[in-house]
PDB file of N, CA, C, O and CB in Angstrom:
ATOM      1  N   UNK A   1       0.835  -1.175   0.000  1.00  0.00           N
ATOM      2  CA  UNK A   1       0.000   0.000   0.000  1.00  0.00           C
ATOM      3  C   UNK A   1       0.885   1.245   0.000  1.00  0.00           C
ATOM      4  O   UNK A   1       1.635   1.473   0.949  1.00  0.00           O
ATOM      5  CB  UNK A   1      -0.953  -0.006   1.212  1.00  0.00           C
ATOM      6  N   UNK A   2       0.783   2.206  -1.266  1.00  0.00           N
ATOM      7  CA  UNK A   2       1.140   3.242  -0.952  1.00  0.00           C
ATOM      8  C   UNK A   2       1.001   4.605   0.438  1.00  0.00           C
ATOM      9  O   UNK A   2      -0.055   4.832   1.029  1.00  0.00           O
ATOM     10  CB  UNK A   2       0.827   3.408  -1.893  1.00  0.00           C
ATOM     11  N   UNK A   3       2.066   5.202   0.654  1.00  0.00           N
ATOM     12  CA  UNK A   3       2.085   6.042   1.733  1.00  0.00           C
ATOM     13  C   UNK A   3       0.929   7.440   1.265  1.00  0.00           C
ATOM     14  O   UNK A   3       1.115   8.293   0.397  1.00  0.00           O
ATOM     15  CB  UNK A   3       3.829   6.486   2.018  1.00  0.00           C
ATOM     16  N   UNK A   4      -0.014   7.306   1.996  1.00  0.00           N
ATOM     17  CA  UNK A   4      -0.913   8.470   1.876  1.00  0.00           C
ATOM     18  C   UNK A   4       0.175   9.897   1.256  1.00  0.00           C
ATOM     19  O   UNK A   4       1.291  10.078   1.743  1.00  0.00           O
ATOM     20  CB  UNK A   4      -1.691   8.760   3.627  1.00  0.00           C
ATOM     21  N   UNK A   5      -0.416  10.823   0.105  1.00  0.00           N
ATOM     22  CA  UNK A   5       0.177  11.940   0.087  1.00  0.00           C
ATOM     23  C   UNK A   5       0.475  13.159   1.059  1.00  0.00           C
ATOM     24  O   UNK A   5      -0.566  13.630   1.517  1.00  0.00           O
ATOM     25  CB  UNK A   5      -0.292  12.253  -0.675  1.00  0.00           C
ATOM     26  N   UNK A   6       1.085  13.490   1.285  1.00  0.00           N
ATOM     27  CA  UNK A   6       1.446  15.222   2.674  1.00  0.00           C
ATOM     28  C   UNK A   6       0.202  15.935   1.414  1.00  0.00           C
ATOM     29  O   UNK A   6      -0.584  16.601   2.088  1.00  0.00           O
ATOM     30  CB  UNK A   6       4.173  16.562   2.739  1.00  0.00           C
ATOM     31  N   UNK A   7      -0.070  15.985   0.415  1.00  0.00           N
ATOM     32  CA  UNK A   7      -0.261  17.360  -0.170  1.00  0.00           C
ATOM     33  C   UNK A   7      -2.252  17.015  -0.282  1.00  0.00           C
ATOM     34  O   UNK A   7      -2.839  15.934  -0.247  1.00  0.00           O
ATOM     35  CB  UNK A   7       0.914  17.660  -2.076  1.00  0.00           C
ATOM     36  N   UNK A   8      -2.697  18.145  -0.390  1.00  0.00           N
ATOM     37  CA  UNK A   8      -4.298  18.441  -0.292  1.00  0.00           C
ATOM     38  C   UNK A   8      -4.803  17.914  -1.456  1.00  0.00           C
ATOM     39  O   UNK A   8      -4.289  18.198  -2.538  1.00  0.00           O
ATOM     40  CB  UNK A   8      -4.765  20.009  -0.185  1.00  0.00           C
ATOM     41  N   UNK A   9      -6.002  16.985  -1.336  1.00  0.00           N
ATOM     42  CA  UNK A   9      -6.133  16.546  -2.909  1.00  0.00           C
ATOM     43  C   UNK A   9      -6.558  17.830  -3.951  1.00  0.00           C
ATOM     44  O   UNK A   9      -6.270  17.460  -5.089  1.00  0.00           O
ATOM     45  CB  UNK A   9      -7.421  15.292  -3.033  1.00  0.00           C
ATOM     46  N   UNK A  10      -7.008  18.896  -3.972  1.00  0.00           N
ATOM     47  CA  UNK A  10      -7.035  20.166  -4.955  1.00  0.00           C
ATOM     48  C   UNK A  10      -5.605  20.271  -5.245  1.00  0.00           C
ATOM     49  O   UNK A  10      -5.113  20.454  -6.359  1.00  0.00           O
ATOM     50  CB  UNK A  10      -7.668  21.653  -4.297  1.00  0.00           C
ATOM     51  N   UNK A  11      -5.143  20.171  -4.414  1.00  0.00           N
ATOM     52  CA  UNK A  11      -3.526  20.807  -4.777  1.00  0.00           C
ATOM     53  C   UNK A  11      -2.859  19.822  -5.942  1.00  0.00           C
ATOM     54  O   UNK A  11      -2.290  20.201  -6.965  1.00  0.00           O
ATOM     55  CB  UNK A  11      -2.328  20.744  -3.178  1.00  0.00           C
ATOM     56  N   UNK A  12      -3.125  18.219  -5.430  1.00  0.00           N
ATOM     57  CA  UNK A  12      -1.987  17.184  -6.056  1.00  0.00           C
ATOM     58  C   UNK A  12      -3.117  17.486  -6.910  1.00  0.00           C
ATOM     59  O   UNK A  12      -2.838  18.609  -7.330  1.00  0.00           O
ATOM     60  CB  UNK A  12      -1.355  15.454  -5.468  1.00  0.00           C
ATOM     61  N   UNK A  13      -4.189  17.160  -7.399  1.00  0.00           N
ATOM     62  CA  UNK A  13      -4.939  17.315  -9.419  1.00  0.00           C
ATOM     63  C   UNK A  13      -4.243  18.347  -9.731  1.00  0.00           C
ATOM     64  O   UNK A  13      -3.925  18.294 -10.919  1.00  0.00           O
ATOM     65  CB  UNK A  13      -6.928  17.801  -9.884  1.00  0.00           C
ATOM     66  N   UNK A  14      -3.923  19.113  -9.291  1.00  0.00           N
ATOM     67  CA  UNK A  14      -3.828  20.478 -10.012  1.00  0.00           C
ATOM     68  C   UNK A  14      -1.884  20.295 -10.135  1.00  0.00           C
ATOM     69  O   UNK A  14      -1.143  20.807 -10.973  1.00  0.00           O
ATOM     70  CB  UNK A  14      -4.651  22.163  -8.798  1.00  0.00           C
ATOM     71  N   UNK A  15      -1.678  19.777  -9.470  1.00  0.00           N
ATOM     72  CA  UNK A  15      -0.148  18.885  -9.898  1.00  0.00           C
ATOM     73  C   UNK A  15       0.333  18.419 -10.778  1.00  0.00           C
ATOM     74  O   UNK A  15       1.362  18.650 -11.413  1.00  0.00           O
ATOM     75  CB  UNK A  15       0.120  17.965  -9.501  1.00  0.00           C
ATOM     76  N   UNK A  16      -0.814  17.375 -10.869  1.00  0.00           N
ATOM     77  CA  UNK A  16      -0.486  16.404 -11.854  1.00  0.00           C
ATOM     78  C   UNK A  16      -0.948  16.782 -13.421  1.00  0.00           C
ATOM     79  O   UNK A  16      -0.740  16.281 -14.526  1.00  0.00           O
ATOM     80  CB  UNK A  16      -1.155  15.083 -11.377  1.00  0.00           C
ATOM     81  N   UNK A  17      -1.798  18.112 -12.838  1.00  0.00           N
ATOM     82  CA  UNK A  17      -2.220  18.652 -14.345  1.00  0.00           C
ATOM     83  C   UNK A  17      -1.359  19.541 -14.985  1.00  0.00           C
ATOM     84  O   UNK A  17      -1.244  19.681 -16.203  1.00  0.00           O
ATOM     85  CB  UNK A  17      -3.505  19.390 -14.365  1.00  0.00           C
ATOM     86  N   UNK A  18      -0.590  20.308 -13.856  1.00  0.00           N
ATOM     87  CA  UNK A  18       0.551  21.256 -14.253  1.00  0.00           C
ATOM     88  C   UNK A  18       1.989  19.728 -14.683  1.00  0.00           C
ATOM     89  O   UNK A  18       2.803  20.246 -15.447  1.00  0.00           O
ATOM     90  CB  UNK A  18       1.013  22.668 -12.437  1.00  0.00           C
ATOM     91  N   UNK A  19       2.218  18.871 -14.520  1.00  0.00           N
ATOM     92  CA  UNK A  19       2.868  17.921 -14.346  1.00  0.00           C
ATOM     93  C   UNK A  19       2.722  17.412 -16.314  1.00  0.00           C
ATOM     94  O   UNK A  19       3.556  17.563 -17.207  1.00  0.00           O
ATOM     95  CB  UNK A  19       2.174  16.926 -12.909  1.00  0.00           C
ATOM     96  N   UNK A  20       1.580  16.917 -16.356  1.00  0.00           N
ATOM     97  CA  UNK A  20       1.217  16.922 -17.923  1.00  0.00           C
ATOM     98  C   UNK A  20       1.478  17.650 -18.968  1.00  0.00           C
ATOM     99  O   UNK A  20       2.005  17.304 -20.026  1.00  0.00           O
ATOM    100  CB  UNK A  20       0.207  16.989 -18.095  1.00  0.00           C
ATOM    101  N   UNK A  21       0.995  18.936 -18.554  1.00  0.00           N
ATOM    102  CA  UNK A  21       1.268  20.224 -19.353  1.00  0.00           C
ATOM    103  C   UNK A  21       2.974  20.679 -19.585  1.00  0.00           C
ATOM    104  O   UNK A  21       3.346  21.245 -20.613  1.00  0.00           O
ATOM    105  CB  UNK A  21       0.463  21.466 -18.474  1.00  0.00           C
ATOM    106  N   UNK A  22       3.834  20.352 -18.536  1.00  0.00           N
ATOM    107  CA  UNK A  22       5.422  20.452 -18.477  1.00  0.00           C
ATOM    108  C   UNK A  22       6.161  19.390 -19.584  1.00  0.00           C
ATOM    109  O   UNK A  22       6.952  19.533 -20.516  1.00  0.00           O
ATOM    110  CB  UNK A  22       5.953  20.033 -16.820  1.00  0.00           C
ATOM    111  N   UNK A  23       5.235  17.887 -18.758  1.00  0.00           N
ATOM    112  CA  UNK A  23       5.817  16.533 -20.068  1.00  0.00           C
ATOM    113  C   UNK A  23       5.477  17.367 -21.220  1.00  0.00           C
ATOM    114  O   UNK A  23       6.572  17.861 -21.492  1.00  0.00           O
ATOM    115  CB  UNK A  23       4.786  14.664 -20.204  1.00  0.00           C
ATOM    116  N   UNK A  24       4.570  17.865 -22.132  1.00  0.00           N
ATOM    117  CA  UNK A  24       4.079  17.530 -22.983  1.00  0.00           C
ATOM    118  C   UNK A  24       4.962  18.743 -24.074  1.00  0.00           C
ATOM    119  O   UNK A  24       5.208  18.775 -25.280  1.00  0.00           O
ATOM    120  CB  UNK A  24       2.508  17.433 -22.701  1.00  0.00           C
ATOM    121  N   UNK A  25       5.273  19.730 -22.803  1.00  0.00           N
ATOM    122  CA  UNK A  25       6.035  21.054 -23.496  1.00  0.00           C
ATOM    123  C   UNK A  25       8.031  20.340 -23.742  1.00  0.00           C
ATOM    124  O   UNK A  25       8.874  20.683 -24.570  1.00  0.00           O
ATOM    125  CB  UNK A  25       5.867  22.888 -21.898  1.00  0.00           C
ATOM    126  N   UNK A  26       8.096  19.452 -22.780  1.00  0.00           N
ATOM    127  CA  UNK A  26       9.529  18.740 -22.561  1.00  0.00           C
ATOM    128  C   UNK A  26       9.295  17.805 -23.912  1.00  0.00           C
ATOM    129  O   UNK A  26      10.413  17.554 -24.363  1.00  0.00           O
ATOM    130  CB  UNK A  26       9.789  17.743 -20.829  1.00  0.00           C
ATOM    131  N   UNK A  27       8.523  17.350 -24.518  1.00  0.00           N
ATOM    132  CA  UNK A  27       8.524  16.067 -25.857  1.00  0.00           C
ATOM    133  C   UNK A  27       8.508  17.007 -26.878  1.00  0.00           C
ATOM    134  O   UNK A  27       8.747  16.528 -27.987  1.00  0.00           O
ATOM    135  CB  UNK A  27       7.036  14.818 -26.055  1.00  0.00           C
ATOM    136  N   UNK A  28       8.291  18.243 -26.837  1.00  0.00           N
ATOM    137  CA  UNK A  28       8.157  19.367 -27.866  1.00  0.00           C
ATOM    138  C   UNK A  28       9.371  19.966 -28.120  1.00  0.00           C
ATOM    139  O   UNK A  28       9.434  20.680 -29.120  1.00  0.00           O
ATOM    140  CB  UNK A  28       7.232  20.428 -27.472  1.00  0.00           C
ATOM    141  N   UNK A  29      10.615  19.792 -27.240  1.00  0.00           N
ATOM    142  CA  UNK A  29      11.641  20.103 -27.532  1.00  0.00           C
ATOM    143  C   UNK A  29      11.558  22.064 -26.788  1.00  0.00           C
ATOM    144  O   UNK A  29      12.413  22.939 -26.923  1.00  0.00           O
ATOM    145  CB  UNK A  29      11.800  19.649 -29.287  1.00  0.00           C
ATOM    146  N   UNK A  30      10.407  22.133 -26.162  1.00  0.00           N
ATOM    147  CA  UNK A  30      10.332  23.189 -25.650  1.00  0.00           C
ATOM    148  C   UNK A  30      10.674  23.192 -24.184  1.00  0.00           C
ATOM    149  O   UNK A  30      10.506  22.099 -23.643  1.00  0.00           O
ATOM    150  CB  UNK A  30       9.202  23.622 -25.942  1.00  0.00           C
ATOM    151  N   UNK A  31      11.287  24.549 -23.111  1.00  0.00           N
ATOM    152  CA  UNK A  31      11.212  24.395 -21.836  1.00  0.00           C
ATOM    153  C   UNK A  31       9.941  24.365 -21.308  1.00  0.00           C
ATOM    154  O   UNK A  31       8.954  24.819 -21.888  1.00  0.00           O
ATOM    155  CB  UNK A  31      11.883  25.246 -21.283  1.00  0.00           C
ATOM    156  N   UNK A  32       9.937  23.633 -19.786  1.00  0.00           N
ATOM    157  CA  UNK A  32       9.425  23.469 -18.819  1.00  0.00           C
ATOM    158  C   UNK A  32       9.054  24.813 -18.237  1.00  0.00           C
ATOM    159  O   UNK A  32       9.722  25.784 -17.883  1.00  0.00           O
ATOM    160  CB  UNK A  32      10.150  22.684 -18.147  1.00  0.00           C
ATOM    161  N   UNK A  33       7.453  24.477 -18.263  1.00  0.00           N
ATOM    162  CA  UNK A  33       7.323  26.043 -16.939  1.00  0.00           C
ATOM    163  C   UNK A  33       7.724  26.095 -15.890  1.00  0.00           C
ATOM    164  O   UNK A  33       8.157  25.033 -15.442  1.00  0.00           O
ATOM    165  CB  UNK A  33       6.114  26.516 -16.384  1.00  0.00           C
ATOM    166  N   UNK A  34       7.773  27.148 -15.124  1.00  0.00           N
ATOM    167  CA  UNK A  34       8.398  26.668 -13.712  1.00  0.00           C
ATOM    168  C   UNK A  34       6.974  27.265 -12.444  1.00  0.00           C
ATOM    169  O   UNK A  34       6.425  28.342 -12.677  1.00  0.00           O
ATOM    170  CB  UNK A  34      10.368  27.705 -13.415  1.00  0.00           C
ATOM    171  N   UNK A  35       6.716  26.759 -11.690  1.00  0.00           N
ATOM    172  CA  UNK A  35       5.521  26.431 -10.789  1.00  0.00           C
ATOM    173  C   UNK A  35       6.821  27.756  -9.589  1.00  0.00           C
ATOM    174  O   UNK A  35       7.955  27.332  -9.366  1.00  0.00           O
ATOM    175  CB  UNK A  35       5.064  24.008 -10.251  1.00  0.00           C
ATOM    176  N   UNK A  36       6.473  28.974  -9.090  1.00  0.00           N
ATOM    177  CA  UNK A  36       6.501  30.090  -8.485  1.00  0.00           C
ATOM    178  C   UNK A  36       5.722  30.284  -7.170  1.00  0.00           C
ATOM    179  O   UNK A  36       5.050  29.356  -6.720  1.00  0.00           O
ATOM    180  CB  UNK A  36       6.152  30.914  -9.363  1.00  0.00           C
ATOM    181  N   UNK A  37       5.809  31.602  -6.482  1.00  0.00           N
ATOM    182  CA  UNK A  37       4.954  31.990  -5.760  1.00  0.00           C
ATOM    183  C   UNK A  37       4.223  30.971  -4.515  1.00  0.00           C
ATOM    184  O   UNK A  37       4.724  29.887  -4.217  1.00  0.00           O
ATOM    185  CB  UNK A  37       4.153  32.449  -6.696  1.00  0.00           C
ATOM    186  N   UNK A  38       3.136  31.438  -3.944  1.00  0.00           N
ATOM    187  CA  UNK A  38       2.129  30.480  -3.410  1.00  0.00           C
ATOM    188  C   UNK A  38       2.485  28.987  -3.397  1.00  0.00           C
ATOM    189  O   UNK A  38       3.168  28.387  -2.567  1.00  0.00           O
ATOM    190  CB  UNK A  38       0.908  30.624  -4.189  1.00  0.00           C
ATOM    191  N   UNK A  39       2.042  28.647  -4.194  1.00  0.00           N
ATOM    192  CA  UNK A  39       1.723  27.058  -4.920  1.00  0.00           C
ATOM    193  C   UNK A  39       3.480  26.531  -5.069  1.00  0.00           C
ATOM    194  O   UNK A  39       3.658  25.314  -5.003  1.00  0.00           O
ATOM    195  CB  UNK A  39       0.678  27.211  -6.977  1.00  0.00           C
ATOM    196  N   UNK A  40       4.672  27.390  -5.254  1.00  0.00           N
ATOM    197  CA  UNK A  40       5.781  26.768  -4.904  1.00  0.00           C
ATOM    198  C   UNK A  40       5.502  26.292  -3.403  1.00  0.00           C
ATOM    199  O   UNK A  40       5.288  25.117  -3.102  1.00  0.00           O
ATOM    200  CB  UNK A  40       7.009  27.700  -5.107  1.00  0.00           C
ATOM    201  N   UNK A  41       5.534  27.357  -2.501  1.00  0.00           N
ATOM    202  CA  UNK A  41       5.769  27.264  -0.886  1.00  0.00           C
ATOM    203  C   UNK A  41       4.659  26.586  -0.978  1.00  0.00           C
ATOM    204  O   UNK A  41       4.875  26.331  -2.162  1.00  0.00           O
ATOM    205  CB  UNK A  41       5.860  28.609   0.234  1.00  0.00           C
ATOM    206  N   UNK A  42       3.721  26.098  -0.794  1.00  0.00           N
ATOM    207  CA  UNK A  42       3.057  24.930  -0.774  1.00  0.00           C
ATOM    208  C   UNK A  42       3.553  23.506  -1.163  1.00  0.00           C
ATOM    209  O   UNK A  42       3.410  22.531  -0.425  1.00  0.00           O
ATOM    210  CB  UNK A  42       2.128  25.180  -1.441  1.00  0.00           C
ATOM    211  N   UNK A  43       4.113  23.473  -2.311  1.00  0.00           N
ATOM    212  CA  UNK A  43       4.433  22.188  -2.871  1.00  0.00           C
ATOM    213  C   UNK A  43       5.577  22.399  -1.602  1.00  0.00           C
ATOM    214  O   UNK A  43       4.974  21.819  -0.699  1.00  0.00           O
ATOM    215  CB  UNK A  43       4.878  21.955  -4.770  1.00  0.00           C
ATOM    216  N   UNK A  44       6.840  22.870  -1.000  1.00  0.00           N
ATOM    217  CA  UNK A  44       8.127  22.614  -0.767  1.00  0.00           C
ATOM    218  C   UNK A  44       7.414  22.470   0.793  1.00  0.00           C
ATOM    219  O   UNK A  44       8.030  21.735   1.565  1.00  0.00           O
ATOM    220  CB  UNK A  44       9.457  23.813  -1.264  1.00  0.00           C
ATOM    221  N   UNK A  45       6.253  23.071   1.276  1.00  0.00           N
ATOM    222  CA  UNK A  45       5.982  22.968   2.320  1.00  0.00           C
ATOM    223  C   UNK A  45       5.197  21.365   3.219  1.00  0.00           C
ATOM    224  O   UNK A  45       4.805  21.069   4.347  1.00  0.00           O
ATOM    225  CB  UNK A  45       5.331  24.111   2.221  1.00  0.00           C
ATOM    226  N   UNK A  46       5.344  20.599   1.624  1.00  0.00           N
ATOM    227  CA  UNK A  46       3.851  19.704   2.099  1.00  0.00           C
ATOM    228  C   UNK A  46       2.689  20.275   2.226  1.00  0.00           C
ATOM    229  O   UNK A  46       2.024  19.488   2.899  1.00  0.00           O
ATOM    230  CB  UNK A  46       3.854  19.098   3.402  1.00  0.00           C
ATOM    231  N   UNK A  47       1.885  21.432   1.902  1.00  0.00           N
ATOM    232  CA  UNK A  47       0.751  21.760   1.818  1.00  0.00           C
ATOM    233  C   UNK A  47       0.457  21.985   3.164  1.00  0.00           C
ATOM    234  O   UNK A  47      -0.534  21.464   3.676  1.00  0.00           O
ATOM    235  CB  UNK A  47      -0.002  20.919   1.136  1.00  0.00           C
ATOM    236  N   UNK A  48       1.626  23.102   4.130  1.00  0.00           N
ATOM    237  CA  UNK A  48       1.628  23.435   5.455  1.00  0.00           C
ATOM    238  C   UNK A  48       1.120  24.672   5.377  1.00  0.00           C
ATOM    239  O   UNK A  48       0.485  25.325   6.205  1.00  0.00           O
ATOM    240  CB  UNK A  48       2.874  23.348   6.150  1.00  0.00           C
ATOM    241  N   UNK A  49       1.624  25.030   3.812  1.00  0.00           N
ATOM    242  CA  UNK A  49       0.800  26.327   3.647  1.00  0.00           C
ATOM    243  C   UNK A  49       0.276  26.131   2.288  1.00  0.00           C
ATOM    244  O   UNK A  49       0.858  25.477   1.423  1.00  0.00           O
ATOM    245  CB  UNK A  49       1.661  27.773   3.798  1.00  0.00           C
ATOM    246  N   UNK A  50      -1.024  26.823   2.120  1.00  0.00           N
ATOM    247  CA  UNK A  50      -2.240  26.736   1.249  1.00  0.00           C
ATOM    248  C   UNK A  50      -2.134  27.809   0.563  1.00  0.00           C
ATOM    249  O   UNK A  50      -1.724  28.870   1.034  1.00  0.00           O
ATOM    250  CB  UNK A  50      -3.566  26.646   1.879  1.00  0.00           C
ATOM    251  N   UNK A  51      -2.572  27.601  -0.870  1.00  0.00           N
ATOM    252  CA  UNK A  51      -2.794  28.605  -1.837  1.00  0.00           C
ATOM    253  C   UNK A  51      -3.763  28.711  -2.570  1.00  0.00           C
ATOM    254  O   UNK A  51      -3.984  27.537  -2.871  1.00  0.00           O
ATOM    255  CB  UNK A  51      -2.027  28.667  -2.544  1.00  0.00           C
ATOM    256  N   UNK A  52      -4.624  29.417  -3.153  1.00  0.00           N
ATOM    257  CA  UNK A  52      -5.719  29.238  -4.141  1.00  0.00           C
ATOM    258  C   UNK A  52      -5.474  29.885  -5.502  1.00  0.00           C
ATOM    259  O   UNK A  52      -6.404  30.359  -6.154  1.00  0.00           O
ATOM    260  CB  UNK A  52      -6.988  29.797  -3.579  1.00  0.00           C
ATOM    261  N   UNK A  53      -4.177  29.897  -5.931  1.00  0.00           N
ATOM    262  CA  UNK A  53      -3.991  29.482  -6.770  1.00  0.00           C
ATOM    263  C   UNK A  53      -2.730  29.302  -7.561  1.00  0.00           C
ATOM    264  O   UNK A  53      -1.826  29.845  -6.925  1.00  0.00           O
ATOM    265  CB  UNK A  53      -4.670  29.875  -7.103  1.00  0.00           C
ATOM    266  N   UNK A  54      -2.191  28.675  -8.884  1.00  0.00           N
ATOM    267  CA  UNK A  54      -1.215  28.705  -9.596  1.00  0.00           C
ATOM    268  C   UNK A  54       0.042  29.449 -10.119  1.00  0.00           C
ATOM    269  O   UNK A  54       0.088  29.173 -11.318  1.00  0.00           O
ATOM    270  CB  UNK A  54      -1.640  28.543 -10.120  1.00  0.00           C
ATOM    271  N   UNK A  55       0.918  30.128  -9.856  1.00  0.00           N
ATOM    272  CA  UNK A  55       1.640  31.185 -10.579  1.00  0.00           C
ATOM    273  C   UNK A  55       2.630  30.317 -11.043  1.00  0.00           C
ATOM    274  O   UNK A  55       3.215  29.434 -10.417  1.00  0.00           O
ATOM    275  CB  UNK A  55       2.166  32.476  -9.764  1.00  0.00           C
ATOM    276  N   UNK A  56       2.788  30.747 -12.494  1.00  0.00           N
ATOM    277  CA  UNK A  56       3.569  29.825 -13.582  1.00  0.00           C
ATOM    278  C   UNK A  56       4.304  31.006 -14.094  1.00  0.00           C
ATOM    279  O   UNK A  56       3.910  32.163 -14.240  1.00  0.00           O
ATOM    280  CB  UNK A  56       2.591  28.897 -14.856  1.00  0.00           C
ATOM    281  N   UNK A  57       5.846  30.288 -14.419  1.00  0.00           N
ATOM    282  CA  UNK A  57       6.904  30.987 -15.302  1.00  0.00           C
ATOM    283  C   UNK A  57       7.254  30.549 -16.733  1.00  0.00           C
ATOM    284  O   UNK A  57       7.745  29.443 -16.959  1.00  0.00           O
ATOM    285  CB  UNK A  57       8.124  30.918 -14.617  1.00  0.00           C
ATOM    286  N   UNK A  58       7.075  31.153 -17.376  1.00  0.00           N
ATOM    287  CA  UNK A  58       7.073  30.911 -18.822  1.00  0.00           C
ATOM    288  C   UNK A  58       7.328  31.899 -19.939  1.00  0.00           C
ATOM    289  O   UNK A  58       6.544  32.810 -20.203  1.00  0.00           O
ATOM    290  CB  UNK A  58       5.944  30.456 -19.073  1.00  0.00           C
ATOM    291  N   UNK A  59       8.415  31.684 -20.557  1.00  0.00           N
ATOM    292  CA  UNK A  59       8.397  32.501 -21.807  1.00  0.00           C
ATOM    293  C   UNK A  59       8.019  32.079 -23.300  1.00  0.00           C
ATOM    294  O   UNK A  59       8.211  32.563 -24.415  1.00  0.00           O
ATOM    295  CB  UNK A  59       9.609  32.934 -21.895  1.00  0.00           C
ATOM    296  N   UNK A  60       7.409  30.981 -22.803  1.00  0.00           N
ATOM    297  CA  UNK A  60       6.482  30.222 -23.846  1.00  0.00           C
ATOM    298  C   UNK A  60       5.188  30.012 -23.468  1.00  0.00           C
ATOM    299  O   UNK A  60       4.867  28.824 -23.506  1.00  0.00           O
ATOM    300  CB  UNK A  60       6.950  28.912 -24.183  1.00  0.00           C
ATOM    301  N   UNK A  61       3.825  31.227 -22.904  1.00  0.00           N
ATOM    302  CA  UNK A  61       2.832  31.464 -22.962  1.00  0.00           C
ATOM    303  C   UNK A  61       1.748  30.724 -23.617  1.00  0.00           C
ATOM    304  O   UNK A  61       0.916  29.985 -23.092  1.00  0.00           O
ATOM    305  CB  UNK A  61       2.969  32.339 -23.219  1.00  0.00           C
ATOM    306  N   UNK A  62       1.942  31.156 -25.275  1.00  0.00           N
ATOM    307  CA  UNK A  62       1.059  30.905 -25.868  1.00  0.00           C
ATOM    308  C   UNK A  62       0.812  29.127 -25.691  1.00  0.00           C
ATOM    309  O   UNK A  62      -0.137  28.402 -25.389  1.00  0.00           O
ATOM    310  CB  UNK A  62       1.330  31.549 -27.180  1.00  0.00           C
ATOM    311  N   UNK A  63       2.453  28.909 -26.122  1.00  0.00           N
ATOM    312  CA  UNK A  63       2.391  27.304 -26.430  1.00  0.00           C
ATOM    313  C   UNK A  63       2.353  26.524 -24.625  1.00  0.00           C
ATOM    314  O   UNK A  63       2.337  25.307 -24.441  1.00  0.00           O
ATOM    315  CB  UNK A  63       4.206  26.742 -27.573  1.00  0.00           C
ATOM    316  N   UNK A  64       2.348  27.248 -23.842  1.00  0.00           N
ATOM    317  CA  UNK A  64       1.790  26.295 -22.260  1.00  0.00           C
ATOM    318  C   UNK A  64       0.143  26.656 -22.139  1.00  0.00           C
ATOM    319  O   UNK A  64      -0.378  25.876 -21.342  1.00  0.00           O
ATOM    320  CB  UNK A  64       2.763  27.037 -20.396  1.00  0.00           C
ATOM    321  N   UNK A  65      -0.782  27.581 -22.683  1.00  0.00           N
ATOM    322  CA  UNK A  65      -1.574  27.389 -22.947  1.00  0.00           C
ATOM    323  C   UNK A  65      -2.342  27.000 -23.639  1.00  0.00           C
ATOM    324  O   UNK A  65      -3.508  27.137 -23.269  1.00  0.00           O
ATOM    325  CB  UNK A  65      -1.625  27.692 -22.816  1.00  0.00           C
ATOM    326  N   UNK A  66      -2.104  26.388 -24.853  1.00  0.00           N
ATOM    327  CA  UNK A  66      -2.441  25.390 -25.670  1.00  0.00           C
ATOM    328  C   UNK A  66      -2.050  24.030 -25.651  1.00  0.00           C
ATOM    329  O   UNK A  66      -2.476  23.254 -26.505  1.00  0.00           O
ATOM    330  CB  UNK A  66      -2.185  25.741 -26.637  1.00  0.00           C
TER     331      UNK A  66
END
């Protein structure tokens, strides 16, 4: 049996969705966004501290939103 996650289940979907969106820009031969702000200190915190919402680094915009 896997070890229960530290992180809030809103938080880990929203992980694994920013997680997808990174693979998919990395098979494109493009960089990785980088996950900032809030939602960093959350992820590094174990979800000791809470955020409502995402701040992403990117100089490839268009193509991490598509």
């Amino acid at each position: 049996m896997a070890a229960p996650s530290p992180y809030r289940p809103e938080f880990e979907a929203a992980l694994r969705l920013l997680a997808r969106v990174s693979e998919a820009m990395h098979r494109n031969g493009l960089s990785r966004p980088v996950l900032v702000g809030g939602a960093a200190a959350e992820f590094w915190s174990a979800s000791a501290l809470n955020t409502g919402d995402f701040d992403i680094c990117t100089p490839l915009q268009p193509e991490f939103e598509a």
